[in-house]
DSSP file (Angstrom, degrees, kcal/mol; ACC not computed):
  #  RESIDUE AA STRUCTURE BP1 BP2  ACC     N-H-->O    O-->H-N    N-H-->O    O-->H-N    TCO  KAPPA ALPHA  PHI   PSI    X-CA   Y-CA   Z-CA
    1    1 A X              0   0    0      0, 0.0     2,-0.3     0, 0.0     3,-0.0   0.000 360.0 360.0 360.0 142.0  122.8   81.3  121.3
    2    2 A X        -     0   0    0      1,-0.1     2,-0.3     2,-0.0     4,-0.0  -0.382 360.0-129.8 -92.6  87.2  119.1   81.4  122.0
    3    3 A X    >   -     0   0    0     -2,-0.3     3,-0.7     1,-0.2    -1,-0.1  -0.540  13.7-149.5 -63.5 141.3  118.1   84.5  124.0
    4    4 A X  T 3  S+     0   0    0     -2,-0.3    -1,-0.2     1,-0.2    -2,-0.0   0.762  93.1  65.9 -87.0 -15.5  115.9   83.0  126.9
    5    5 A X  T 3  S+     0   0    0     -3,-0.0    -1,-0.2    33,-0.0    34,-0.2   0.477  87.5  96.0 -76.3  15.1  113.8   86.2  127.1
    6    6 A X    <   -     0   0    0     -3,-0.7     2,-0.2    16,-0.1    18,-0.2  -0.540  57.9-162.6 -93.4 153.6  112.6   85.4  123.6
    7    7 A X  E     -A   23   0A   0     16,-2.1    16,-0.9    -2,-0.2     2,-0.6  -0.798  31.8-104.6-133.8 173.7  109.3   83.5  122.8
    8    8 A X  E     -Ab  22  77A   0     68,-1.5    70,-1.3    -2,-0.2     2,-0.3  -0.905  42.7-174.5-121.3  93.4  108.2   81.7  119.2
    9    9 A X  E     +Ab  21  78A   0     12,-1.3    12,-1.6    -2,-0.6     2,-0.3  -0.899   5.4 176.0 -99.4 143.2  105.5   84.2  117.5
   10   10 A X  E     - b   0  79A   0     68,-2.2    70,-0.7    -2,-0.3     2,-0.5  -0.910  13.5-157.9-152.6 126.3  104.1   83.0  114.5
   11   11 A X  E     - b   0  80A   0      8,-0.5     8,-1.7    -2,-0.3     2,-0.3  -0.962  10.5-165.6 -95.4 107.2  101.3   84.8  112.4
   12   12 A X  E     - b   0  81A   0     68,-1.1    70,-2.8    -2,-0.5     2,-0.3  -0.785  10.4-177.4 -52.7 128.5   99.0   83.0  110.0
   13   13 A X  E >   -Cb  16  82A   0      3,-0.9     3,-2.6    -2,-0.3     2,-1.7  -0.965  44.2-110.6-127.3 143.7   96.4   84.2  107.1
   14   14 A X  T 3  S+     0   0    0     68,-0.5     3,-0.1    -2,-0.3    69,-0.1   0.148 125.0  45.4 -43.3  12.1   94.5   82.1  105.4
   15   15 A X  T 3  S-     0   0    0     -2,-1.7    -1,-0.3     1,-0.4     2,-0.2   0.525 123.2  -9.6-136.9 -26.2   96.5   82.6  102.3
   16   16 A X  B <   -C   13   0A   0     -3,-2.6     2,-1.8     3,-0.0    -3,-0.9  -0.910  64.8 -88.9 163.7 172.6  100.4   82.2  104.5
   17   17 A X        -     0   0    0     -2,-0.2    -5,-0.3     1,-0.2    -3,-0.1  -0.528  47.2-175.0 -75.5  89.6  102.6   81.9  107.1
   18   18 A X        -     0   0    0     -2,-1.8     2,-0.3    -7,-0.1    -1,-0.2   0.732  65.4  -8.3 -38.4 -45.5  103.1   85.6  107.3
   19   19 A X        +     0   0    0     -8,-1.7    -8,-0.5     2,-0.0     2,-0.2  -0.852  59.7 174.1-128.0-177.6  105.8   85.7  110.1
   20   20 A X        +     0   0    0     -2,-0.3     2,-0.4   -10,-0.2   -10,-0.2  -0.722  33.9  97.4-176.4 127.3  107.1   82.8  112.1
   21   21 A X  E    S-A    9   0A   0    -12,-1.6   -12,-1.3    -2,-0.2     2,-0.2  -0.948  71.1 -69.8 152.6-154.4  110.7   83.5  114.8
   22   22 A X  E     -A    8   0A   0     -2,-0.4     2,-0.3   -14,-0.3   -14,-0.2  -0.654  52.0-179.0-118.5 162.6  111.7   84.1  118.2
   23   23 A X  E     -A    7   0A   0    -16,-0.9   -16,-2.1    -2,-0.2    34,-0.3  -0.843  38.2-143.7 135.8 123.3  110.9   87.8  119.8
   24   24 A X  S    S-     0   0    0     32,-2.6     2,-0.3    -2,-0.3    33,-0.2   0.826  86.6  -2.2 -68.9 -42.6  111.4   89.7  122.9
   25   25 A X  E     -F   56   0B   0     31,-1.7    31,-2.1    -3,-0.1    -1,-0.3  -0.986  46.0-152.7-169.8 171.6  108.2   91.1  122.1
   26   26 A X  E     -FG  55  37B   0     11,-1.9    11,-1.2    -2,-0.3     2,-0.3  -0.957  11.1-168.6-129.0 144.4  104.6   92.0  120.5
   27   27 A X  E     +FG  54  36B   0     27,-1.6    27,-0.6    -2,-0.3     2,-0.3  -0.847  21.8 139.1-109.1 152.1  102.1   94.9  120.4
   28   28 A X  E     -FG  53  35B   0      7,-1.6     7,-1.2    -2,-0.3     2,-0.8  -0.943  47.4-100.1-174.5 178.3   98.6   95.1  119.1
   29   29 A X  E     - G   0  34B   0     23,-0.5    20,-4.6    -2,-0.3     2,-0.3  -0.803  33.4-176.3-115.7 126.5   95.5   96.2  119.5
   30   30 A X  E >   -FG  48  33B   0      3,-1.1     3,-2.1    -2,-0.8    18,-0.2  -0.716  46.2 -95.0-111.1 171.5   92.5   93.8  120.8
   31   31 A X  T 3  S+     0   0    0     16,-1.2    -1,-0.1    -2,-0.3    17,-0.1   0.699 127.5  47.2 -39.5 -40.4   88.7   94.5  121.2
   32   32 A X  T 3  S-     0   0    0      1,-0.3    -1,-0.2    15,-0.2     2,-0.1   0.551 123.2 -84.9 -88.8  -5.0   89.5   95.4  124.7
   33   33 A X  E <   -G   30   0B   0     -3,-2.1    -3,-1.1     2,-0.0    -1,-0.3  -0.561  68.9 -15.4 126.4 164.4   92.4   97.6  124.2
   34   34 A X  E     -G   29   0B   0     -5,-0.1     2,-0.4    -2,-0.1    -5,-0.2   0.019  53.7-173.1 -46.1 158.9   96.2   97.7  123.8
   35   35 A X  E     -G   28   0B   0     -7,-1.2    -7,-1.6     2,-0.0     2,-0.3  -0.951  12.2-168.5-169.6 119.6   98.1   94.7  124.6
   36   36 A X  E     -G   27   0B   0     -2,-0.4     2,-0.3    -9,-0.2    -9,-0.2  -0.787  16.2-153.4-108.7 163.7  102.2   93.9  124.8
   37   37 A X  E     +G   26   0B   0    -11,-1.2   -11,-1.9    -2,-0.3     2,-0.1  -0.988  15.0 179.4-139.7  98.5  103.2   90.6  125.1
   38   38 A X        -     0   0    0     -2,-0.3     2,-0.6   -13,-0.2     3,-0.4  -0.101  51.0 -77.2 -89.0-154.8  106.6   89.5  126.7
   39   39 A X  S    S+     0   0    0    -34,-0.2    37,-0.2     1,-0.1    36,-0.1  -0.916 121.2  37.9 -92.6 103.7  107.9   86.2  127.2
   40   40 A X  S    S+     0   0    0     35,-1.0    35,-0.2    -2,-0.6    -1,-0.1   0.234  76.9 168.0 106.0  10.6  105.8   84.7  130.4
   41   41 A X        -     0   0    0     34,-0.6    -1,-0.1    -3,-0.4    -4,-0.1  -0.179  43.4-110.4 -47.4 137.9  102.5   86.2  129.5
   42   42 A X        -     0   0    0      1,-0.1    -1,-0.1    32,-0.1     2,-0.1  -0.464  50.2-104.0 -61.3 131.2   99.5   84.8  131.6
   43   43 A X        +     0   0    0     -3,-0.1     2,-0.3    29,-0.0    31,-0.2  -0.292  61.2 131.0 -66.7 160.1   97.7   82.9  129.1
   44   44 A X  E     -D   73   0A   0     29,-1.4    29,-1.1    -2,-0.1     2,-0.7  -0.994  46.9-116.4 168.1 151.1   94.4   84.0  127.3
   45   45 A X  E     +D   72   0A   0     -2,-0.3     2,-0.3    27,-0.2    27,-0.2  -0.947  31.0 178.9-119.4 123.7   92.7   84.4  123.8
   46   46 A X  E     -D   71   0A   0     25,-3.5    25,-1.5    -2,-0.7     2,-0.1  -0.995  26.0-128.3-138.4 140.1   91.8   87.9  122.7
   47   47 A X  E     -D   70   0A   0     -2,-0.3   -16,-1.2    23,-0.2     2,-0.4  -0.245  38.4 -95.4 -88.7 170.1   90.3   88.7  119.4
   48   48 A X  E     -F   30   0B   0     21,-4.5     2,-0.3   -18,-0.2    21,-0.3  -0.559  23.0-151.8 -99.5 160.6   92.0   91.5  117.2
   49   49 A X  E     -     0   0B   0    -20,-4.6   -20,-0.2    -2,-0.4    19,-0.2  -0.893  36.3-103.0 -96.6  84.4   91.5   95.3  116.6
   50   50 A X  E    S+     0   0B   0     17,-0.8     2,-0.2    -2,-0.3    17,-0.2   0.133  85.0  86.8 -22.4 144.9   92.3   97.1  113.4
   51   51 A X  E    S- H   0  66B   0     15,-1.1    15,-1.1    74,-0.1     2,-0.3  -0.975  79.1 -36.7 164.8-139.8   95.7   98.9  114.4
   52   52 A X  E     - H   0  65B   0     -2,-0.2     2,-0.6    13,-0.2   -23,-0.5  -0.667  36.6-154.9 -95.6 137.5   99.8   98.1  114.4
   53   53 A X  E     -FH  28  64B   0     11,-3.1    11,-2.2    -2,-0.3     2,-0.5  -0.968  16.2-169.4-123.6 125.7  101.3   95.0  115.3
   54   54 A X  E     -FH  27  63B   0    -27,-0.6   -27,-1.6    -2,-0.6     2,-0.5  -0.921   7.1-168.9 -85.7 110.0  104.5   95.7  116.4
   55   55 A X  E     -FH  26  62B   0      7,-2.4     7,-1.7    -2,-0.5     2,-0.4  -0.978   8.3-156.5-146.0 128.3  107.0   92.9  116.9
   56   56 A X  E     -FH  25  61B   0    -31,-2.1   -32,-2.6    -2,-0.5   -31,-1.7  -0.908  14.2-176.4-153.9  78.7  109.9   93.7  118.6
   57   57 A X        -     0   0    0      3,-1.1     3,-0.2    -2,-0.4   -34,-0.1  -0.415  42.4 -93.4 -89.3 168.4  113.2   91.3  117.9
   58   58 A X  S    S+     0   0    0     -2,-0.2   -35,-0.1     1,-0.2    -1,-0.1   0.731 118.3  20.8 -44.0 -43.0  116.1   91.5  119.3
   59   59 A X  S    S+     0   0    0      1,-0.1     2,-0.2     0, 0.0    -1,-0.2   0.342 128.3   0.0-121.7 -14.3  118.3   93.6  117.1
   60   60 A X        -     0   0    0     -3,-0.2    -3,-1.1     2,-0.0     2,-0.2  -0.879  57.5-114.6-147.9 155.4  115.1   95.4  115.2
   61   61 A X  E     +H   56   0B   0     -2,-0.2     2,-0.3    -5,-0.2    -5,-0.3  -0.763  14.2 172.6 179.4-167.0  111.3   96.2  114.4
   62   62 A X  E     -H   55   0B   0     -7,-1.7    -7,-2.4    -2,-0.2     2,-0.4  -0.674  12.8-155.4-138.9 146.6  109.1   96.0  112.2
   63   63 A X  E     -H   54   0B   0     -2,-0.3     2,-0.4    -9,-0.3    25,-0.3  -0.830   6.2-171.4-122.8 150.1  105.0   96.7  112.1
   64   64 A X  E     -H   53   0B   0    -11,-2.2   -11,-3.1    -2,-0.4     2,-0.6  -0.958  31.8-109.3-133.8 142.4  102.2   95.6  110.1
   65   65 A X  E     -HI  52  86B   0     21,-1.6    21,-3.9    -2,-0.4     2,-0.3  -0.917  35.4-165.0 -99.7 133.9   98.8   96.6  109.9
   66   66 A X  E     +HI  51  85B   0    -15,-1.1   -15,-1.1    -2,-0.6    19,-0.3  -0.901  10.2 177.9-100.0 111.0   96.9   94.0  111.3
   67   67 A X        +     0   0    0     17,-2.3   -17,-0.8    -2,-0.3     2,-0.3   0.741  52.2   0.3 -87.7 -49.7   93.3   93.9  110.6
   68   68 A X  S    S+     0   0    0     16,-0.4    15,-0.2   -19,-0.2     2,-0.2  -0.881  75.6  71.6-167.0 141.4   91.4   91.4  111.8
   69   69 A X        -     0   0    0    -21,-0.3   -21,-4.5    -2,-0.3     2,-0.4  -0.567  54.0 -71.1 141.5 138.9   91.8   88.3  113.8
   70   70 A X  E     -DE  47  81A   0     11,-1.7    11,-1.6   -23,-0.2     2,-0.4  -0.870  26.9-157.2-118.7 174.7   92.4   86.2  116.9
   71   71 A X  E     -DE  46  80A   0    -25,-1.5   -25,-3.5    -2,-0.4     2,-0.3  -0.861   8.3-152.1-157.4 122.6   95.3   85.7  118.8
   72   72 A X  E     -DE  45  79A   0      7,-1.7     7,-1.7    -2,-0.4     2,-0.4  -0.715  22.0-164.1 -89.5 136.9   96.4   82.2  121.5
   73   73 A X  E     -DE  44  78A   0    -29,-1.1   -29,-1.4    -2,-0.3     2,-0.3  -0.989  11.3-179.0-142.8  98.7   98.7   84.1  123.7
   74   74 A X        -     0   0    0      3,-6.5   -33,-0.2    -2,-0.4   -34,-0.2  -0.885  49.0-103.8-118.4 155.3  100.8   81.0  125.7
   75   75 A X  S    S+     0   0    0     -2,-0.3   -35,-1.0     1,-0.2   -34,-0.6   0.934 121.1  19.3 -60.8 -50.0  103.5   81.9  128.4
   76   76 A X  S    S+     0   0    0    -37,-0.2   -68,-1.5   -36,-0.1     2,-0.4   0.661 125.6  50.6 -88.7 -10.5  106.5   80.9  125.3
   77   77 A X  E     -b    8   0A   0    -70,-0.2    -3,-6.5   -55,-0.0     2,-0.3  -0.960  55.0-172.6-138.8 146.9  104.4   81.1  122.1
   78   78 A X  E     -bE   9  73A   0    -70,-1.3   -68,-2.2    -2,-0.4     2,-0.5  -0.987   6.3-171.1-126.0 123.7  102.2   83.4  120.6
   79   79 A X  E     -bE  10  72A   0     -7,-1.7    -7,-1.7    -2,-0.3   -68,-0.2  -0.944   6.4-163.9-136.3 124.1  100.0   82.7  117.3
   80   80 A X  E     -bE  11  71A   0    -70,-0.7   -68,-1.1    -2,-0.5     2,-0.3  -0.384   4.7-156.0 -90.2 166.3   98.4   85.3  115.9
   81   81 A X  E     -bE  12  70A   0    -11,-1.6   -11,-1.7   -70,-0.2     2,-0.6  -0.783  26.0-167.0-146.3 100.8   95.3   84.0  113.1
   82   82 A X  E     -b   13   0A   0    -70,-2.8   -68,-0.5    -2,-0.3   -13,-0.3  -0.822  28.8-155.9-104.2 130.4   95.0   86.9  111.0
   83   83 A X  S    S-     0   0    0     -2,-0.6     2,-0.4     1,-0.3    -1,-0.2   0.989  90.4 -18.1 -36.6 -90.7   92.1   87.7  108.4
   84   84 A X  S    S+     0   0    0    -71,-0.1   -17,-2.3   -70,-0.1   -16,-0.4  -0.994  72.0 173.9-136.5 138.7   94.3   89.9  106.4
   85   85 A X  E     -I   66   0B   0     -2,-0.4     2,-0.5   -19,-0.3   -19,-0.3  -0.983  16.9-154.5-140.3 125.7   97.7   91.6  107.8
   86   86 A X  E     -I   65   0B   0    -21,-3.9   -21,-1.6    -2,-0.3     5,-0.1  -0.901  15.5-135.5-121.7 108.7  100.2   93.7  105.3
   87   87 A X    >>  -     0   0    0     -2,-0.5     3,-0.7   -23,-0.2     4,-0.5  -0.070  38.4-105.2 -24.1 155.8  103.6   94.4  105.5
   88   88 A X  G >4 S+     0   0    0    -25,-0.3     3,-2.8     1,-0.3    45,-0.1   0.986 125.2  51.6 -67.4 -70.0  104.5   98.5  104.7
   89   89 A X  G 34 S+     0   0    0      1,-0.3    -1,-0.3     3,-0.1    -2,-0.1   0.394 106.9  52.9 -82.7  -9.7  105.7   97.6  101.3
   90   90 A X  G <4 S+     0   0    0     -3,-0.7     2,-0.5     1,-0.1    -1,-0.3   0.729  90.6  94.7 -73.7 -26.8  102.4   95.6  100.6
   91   91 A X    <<  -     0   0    0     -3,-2.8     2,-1.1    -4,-0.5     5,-0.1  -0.506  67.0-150.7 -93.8  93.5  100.4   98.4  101.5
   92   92 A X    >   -     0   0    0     -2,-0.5     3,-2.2     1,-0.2     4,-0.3  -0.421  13.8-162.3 -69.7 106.3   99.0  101.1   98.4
   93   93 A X  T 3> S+     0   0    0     -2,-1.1     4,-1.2     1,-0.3     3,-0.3   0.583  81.4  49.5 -95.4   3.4   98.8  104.4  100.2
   94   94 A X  T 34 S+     0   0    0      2,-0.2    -1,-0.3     3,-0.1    -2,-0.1   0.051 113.6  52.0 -88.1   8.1   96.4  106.6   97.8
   95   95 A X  T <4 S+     0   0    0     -3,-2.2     4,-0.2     2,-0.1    -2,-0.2   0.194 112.9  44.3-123.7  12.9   94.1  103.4   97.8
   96   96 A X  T >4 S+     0   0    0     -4,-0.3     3,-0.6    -3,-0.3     5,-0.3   0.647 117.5  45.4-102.1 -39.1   94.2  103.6  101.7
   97   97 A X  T >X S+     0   0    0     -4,-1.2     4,-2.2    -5,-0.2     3,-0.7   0.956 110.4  53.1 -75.4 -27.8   93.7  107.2  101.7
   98   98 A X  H 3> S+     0   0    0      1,-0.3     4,-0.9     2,-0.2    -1,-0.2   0.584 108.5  45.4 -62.6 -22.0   91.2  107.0   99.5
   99   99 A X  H <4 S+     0   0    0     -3,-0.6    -1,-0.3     2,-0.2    27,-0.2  -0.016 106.2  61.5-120.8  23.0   89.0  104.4  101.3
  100  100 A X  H <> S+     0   0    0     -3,-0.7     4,-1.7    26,-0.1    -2,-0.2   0.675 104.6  52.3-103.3 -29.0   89.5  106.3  104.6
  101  101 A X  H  X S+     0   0    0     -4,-2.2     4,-2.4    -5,-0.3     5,-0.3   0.941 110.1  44.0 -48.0 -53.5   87.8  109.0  102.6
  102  102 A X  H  X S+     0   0    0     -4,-0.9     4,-3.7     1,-0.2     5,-0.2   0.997 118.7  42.6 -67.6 -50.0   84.7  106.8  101.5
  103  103 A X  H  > S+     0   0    0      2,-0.2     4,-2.2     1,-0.2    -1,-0.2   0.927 112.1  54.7 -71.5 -29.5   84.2  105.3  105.0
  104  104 A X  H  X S+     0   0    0     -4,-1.7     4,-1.6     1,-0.2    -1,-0.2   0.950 113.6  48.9 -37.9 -71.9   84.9  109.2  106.6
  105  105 A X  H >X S+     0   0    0     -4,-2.4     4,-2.9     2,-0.2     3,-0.9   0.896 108.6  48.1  -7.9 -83.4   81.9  109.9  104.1
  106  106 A X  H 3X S+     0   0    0     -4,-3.7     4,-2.4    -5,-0.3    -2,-0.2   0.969 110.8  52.1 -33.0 -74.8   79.7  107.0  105.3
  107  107 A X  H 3< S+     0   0    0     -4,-2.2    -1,-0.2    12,-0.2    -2,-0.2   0.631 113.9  42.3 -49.2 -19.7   80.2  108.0  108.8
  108  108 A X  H << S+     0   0    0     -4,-1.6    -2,-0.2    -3,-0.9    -1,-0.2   0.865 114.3  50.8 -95.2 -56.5   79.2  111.7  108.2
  109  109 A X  H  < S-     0   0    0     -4,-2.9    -2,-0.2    -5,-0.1    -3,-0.1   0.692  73.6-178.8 -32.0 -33.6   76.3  110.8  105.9
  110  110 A X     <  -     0   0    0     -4,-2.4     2,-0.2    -5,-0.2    -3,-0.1   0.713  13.7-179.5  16.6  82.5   74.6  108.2  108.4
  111  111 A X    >   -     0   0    0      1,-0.1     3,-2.3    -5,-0.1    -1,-0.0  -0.661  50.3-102.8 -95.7 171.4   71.7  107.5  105.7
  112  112 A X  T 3  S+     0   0    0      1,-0.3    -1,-0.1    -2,-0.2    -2,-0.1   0.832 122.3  60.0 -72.4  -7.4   69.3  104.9  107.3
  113  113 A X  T 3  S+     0   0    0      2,-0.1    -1,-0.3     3,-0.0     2,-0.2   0.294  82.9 116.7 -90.2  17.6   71.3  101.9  104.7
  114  114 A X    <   -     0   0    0     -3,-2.3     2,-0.8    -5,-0.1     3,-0.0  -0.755  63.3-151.6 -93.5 151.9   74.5  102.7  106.4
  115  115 A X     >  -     0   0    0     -2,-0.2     4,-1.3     1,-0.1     3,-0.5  -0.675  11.8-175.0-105.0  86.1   76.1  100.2  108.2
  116  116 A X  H  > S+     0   0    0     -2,-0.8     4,-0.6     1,-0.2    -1,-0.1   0.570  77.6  62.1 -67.7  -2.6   77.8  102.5  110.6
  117  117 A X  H >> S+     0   0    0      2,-0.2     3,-1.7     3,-0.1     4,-0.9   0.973 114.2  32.7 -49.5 -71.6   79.8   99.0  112.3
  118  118 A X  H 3> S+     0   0    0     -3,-0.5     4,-1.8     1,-0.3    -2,-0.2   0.563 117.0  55.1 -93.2   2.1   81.5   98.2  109.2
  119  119 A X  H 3X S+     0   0    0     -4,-1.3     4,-1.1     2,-0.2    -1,-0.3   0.744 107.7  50.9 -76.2 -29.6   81.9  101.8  108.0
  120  120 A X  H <X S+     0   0    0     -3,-1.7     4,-1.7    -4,-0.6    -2,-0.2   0.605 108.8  54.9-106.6 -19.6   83.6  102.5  111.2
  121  121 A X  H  X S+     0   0    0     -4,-0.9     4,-1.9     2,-0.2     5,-0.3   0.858 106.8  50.8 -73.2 -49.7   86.0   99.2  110.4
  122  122 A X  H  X S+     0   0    0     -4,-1.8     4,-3.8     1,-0.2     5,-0.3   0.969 109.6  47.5 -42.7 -53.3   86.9  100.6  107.3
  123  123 A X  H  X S+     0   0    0     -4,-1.1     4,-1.6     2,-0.3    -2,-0.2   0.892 113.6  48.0 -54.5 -62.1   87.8  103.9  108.9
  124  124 A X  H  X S+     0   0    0     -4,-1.7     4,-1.7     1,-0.3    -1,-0.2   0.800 115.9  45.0 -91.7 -43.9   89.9  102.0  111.7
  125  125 A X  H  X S+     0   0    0     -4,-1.9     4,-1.3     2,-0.3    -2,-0.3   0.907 114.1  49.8 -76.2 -40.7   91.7   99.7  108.8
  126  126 A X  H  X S+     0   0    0     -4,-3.8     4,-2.0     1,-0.3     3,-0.2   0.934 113.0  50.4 -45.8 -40.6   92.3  102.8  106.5
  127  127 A X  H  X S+     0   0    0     -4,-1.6     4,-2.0    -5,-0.3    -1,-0.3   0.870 110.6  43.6 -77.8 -44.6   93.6  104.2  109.5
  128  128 A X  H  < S+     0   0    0     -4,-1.7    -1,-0.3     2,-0.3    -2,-0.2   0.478 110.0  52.8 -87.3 -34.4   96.0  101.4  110.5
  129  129 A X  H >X S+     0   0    0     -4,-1.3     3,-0.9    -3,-0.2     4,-0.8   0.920 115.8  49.0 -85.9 -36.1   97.6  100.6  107.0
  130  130 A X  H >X S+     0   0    0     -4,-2.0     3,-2.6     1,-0.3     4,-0.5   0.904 100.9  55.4  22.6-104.2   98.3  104.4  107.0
  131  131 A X  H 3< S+     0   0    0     -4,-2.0    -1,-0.3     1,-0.3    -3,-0.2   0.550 103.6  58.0 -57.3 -19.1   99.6  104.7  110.1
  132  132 A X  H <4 S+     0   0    0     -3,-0.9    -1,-0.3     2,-0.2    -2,-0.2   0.860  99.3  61.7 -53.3 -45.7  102.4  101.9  109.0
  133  133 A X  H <<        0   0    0     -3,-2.6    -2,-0.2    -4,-0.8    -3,-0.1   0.807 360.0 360.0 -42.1 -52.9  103.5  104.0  106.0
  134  134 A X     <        0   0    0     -4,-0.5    -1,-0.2   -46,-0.0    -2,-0.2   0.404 360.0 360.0-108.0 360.0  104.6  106.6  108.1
């Protein structure tokens, strides 16, 4: 039977359905700051934040770093529309640490061709498939 505190989350990337199933609940991080998601959320569109998405089943759960992204937030369904999102086991972590090193770099170097936006997006995604590993 169908727990009723559960809602339908289903994550898309342009390349596949990445998750899709019922859930008590989800975390992530939006432009504006952290954000859980139960079942009756006020509805609302918020664009995504490098960090964790956490998603929170019934019996388990399990995190991704989440990159990129918007996400339709309806009182029973949530669909996340990810630019790129990785599973732990997707994730190479000496080519994560390694390009939190280059953007770390960037960001100390500040030459006038740095793009200190997308250096600081690197940094934030380094940081976030990282932080999955562990």
């Amino acid at each position: 039977m169908a727990d009723d505190r559960n809602f339908r989350l289903k994550v898309i990337t342009p390349e596949r359905v990445f998750y899709e199933g019922d859930v008590h609940m989800v975390e992530f991080n939006t432009t504006e700051g952290e954000i859980g998601i139960y079942k009756g959320h006020v509805p609302m569109t918020v664009i995504v934040s490098p960090g964790i998405l956490t998603i929170s089943e019934n019996s388990q759960t399990k995190n991704a770093a989440l990159h990129a992204g918007f996400v339709e937030i309806l009182q029973d369904k949530v669909t996340v529309l990810a630019e790129i999102i990785e599973w732990p086991a997707e994730i190479d972590k000496k080519r994560a640490e390694a390009a939190k090193a280059r953007a770390e770099e960037r960001l100390r170097t500040k030459t006038p061709e740095t793009d200190l936006l997308r250096a600081e997006t690197a940094l934030q995604r380094a940081i976030a498939r990282i932080s999955v590993l562990s």
